[in-house]
VODRENKOL-789128 format. One record per residue (C-alpha): residue in three letters; z, x, y. Coordinates in steps of 0.05 Angstrom, whole numbers, plus 32768, in hexadecimal, padded with zeros to 4 digits. Example, Ala and Ser with C-alpha at 12.3 -4.5 7.8 and 13.67 -1.06 7.14 Angstrom:
% VODRENKOL-789128
(site "ALA",(809C,80F6,7FA6))
(site "SER",(808F,8111,7FEB))
***
This chain:
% VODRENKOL-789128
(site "UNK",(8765,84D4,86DE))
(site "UNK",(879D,84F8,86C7))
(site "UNK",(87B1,8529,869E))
(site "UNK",(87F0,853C,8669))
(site "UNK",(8826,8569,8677))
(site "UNK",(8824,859B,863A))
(site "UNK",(8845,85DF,862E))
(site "UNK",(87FF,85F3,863C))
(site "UNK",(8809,85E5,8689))
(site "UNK",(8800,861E,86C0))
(site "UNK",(883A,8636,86D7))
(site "UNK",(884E,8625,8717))
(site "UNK",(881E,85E1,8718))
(site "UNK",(8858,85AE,8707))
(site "UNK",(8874,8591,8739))
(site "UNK",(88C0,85AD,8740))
(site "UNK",(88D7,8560,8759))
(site "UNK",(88C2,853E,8720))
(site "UNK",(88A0,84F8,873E))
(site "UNK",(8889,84CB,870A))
(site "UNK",(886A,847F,8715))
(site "UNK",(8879,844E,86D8))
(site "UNK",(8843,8417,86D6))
(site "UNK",(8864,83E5,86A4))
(site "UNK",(8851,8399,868E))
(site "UNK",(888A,8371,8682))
(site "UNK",(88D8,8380,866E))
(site "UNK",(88CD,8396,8628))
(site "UNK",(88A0,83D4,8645))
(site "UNK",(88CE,83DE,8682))
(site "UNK",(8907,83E6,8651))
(site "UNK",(88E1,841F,862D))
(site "UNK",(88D0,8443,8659))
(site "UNK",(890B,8449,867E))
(site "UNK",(8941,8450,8649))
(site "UNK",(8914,848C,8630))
(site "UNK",(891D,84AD,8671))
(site "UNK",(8963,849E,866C))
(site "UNK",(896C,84B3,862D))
(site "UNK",(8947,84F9,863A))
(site "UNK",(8979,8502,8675))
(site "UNK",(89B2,84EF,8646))
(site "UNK",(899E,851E,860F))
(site "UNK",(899B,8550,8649))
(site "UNK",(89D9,854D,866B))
(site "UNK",(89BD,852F,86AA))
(site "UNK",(89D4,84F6,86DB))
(site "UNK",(89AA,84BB,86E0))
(site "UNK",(89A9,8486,871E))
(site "UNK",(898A,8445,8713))
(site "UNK",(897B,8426,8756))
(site "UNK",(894C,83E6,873B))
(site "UNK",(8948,8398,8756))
(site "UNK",(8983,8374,8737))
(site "UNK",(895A,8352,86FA))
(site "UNK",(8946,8395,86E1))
(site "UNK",(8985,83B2,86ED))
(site "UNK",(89AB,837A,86C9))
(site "UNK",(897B,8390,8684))
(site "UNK",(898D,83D4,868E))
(site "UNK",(89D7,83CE,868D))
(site "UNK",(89DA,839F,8652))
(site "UNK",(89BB,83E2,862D))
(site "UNK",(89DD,8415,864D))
(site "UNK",(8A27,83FC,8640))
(site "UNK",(8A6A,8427,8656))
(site "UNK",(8A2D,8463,8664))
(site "UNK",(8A57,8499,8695))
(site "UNK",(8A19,84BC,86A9))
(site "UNK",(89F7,8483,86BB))
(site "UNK",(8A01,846B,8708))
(site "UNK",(89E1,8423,8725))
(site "UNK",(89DC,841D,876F))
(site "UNK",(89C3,83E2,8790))
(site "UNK",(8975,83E3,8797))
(site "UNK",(8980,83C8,87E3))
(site "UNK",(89B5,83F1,87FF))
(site "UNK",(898E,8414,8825))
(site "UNK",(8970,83DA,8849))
(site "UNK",(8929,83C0,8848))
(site "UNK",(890E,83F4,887B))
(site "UNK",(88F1,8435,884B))
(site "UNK",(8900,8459,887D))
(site "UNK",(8940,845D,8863))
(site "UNK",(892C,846F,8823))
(site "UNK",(8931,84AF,881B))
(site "UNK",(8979,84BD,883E))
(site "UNK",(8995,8490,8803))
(site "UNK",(8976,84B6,87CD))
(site "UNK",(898D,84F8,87E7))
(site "UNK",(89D6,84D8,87F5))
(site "UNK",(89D2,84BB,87AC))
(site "UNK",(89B7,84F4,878D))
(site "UNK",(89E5,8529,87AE))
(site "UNK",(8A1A,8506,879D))
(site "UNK",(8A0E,84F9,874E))
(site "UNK",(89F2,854B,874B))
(site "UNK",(8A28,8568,8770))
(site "UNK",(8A33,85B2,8750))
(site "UNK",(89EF,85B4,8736))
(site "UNK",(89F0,857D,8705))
(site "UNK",(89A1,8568,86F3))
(site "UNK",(8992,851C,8719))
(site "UNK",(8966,84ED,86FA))
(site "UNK",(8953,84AA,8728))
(site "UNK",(892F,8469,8711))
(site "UNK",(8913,844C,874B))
(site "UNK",(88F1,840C,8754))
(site "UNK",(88D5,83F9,8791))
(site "UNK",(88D9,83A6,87A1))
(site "UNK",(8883,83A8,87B1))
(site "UNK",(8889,8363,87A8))
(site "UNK",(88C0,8354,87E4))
(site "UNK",(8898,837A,881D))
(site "UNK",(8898,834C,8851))
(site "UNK",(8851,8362,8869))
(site "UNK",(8819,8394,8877))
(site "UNK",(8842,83C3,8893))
(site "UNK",(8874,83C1,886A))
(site "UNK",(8855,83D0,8830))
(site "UNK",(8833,8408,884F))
(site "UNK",(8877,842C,8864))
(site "UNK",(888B,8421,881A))
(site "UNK",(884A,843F,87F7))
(site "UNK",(8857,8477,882D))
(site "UNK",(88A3,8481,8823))
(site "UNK",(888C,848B,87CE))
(site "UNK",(885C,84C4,87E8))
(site "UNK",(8897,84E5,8818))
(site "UNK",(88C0,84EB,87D9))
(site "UNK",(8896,851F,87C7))
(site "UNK",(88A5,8545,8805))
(site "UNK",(88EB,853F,880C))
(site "UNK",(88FD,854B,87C8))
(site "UNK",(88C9,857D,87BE))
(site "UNK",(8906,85B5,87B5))
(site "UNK",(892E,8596,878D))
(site "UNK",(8918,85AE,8749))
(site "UNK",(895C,858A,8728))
(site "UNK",(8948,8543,8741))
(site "UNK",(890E,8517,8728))
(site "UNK",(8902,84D1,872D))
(site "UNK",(88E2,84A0,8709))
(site "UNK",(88BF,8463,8725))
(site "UNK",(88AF,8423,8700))
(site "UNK",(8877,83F4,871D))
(site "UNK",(886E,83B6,8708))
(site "UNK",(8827,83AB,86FD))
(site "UNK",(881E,836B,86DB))
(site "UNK",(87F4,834E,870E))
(site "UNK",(87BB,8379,86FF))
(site "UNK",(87B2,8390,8746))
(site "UNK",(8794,83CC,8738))
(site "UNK",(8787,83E0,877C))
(site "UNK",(87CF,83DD,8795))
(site "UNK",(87DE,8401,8758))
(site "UNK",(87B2,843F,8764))
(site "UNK",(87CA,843D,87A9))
(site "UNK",(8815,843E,8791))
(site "UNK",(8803,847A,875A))
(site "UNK",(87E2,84A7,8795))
(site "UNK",(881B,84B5,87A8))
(site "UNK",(883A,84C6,8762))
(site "UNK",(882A,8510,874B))
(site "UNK",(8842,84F4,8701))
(site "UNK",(882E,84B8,86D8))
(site "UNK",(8862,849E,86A6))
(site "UNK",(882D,8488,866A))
(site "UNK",(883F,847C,861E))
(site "UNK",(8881,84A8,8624))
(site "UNK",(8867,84E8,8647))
(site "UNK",(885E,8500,868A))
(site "UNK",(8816,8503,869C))
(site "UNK",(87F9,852D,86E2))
(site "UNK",(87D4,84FA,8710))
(site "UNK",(8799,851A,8726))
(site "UNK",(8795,84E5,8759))
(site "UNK",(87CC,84F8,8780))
(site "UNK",(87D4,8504,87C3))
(site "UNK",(87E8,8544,87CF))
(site "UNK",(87F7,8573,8807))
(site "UNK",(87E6,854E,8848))
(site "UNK",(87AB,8526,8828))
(site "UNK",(87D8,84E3,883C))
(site "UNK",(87AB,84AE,885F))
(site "UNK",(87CE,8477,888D))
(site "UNK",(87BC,8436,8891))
(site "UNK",(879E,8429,88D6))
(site "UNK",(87D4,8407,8908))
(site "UNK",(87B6,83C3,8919))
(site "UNK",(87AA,83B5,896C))
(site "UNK",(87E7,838F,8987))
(site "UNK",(87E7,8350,8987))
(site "UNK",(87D2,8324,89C8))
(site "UNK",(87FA,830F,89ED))
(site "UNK",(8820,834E,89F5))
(site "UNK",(8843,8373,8A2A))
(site "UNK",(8840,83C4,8A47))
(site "UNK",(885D,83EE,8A67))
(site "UNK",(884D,8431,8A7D))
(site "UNK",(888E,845C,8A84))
(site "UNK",(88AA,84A4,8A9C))
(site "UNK",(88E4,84CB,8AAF))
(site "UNK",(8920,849B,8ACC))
(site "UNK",(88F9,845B,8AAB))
(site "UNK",(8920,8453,8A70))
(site "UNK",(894F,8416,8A8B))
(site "UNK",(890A,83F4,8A9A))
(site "UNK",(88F8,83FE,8A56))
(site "UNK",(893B,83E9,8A34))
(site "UNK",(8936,83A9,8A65))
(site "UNK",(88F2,8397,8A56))
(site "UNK",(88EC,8394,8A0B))
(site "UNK",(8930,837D,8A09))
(site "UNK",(891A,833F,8A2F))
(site "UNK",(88D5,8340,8A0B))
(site "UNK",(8901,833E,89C5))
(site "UNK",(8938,8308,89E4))
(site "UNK",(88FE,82E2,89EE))
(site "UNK",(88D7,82EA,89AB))
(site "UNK",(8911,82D3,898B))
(site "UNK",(8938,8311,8977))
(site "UNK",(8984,8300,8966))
(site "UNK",(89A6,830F,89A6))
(site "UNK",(89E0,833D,896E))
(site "UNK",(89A0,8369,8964))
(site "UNK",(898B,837A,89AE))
(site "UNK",(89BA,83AE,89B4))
(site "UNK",(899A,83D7,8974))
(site "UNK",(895B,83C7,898C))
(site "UNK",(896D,83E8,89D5))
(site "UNK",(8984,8424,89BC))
(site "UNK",(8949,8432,8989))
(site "UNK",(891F,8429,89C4))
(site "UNK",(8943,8453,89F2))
(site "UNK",(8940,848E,89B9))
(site "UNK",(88E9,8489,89B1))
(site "UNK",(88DD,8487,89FE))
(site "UNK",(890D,84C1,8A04))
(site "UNK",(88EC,84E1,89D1))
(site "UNK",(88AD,84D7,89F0))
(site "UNK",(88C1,84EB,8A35))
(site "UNK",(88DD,8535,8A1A))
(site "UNK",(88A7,853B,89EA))
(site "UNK",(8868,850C,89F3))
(site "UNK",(8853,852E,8A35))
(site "UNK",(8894,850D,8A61))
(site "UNK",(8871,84CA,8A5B))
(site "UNK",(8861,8490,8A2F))
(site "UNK",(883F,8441,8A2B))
(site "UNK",(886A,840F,8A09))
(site "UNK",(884B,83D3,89E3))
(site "UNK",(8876,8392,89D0))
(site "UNK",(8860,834E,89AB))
(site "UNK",(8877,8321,8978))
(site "UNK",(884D,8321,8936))
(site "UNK",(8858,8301,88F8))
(site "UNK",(88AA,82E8,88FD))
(site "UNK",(88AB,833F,8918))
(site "UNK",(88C0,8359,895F))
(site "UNK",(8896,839C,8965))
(site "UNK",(8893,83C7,899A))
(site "UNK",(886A,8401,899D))
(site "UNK",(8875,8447,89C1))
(site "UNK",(8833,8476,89CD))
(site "UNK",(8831,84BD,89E4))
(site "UNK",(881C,84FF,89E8))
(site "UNK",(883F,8529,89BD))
(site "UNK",(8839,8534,896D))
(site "UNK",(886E,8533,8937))
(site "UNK",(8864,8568,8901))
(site "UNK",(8896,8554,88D9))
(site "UNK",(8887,8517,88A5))
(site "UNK",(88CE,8516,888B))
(site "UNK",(88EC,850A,88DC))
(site "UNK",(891F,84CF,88DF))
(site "UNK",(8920,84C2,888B))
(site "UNK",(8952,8504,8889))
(site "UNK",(899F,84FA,889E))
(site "UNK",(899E,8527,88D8))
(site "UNK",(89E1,8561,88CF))
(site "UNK",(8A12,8569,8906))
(site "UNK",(89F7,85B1,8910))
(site "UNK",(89AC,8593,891B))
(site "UNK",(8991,8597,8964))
(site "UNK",(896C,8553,8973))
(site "UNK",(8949,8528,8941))
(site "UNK",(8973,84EA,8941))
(site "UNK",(8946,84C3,8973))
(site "UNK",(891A,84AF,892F))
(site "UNK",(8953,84AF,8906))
(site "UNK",(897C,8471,8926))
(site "UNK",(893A,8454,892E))
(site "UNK",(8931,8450,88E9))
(site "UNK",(8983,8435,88DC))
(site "UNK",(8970,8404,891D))
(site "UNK",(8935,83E1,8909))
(site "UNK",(8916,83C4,88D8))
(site "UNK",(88D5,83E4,88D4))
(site "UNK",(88BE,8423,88EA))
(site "UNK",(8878,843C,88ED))
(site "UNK",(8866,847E,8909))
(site "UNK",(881B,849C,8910))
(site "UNK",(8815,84E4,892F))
(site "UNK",(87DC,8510,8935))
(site "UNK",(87D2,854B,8964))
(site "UNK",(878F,853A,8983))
(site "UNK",(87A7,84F1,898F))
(site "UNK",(87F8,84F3,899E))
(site "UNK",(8827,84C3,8981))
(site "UNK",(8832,8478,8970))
(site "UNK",(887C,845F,8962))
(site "UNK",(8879,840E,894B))
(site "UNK",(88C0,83F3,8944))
(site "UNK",(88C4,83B2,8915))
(site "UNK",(8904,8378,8929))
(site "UNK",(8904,8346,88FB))
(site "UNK",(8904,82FB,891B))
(site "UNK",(892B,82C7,88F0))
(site "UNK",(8903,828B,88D8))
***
């Protein structure tokens, strides 16, 4: 259900980052609803940043010709990890509403590419972190088309949960079906798969660690150029758990689906959804152990809850 955004609106109930999905059927309706957004900015003075697969982009430019305020930026510079996600907004973003200047972004997310379960679940998750790291940022809003010609209506509720806006027939609508606050529901980690290795490790085991999943990954068929990432991302979660999981940890490695994962479990409990998607400041004491794990890998999947500690998974891809 949703509802429109009138003048009649409590104050104080629209969201100040303005988050709107854009469920569209073929180019004709992607055009329209997206050149109305830009025009809107336009007519208002703002900046706009398209950031769209190439196809879409291509149909965009041929109607927004020699447009200043208008920026492109490639859809996949920020890599396939959504992890990642969020950083290159806030870089992009920054940069085109430096001294004030209002931002609008059209986003579209490449569903379609996710190269599995997982994947897709970081990506519906990254849409609904959005919320939270913009949620300041009053000047910014973003505008998200989806794709929805293949009638899947049940990825595309899932997708518009995390949404506070729908983008219907010109206007902003408020999704009642939105996940707000800390309503967010994970999809359940799946057991490792058999065979796999563990390894139970403490204070002065981290070379063990390093050692065994880079033999583990050698032998799964990581590319030997990606070992050394893969060994320092490694040595950042077991650190992590060491200092703050209760000074020790189990660690999980096996080969799934062309993916390298290894898994880190302890004790501790991270209250902070936005840690490693945020560029970490000179100034900032700790909280780069999650942060090169995110620029490392090619996955990252993090579940944390007080009563039952912490699970790290770190995704490798394996070349086919």
């Amino acid at each position: 259900m949703s509802v429109p955004l009138t003048s009649k609106t409590p104050a104080g109930q629209e969201p100040s980052f303005r988050h709107e999905l854009y469920p569209y059927r073929g180019d004709t309706q992607f055009l329209t609803g997206t050149l109305g957004f830009i025009r809107e900015a336009l007519d208002a003075g703002e900046a706009i940043i398209i950031a769209v697969p190439a196809d879409k982009a291509s149909l965009l430019r041929e109607e927004l010709t020699d447009e200043p305020a208008v920026t492109f930026v490639e859809a996949s510079a920020a890599g396939a990890n959504p992890g990642r996600h969020i950083a290159a907004w806030t870089a992009w973003m920054s940069e085109q509403g430096e001294g004030g200047r209002p931002v609008r972004g059209i986003g579209e997310t490449a569903w379609r590419l996710a190269r599995n379960a997982a994947h897709l679940s970081e990506l519906r998750y990254n849409e609904w972190l959005l919320n939270r790291a913009f949620a300041r940022s009053p000047a910014w809003s973003m505008l998200c088309p989806y794709d929805a010609a293949d009638e899947d209506r049940s990825a595309l509720r899932s997708v518009s949960r995390c949404h506070p806006l729908i983008h219907q027939d010109g206007q902003s609508v408020r999704n009642e079906g939105y996940l707000s606050a800390d309503d967010y529901v994970f999809d359940t980690l799946p057991d490792p798969c058999d065979p796999f290795q563990e390894l139970a490790y403490t204070h002065g085991d981290l070379s063990a660690v390093r050692s065994k999943v880079s033999r583990c990954a050698a032998d799964a068929g990581v590319p030997e150029d990606r070992l050394p990432k893969l060994a320092v991302a490694v040595t950042e979660i077991a650190t992590n758990s060491i200092r703050h999981g209760g000074g020790r940890g189990t660690l999980r490695s096996w080969t799934q689906d062309a993916t390298f994962l290894c898994e880190f479990r302890d004790a501790g409990y991270i209250s902070d959804q936005l840690a490693g998607r945020t560029r970490p400041t000179a100034e900032q004491m700790g909280g780069r152990g999650l942060w090169l794990a995110h620029q490392l890998c090619d996955l990252v999947e993090i579940r944390s809850t007080r009563d039952q500690g912490t699970t790290v998974r770190l995704h490798m891809d394996i070349p086919q």
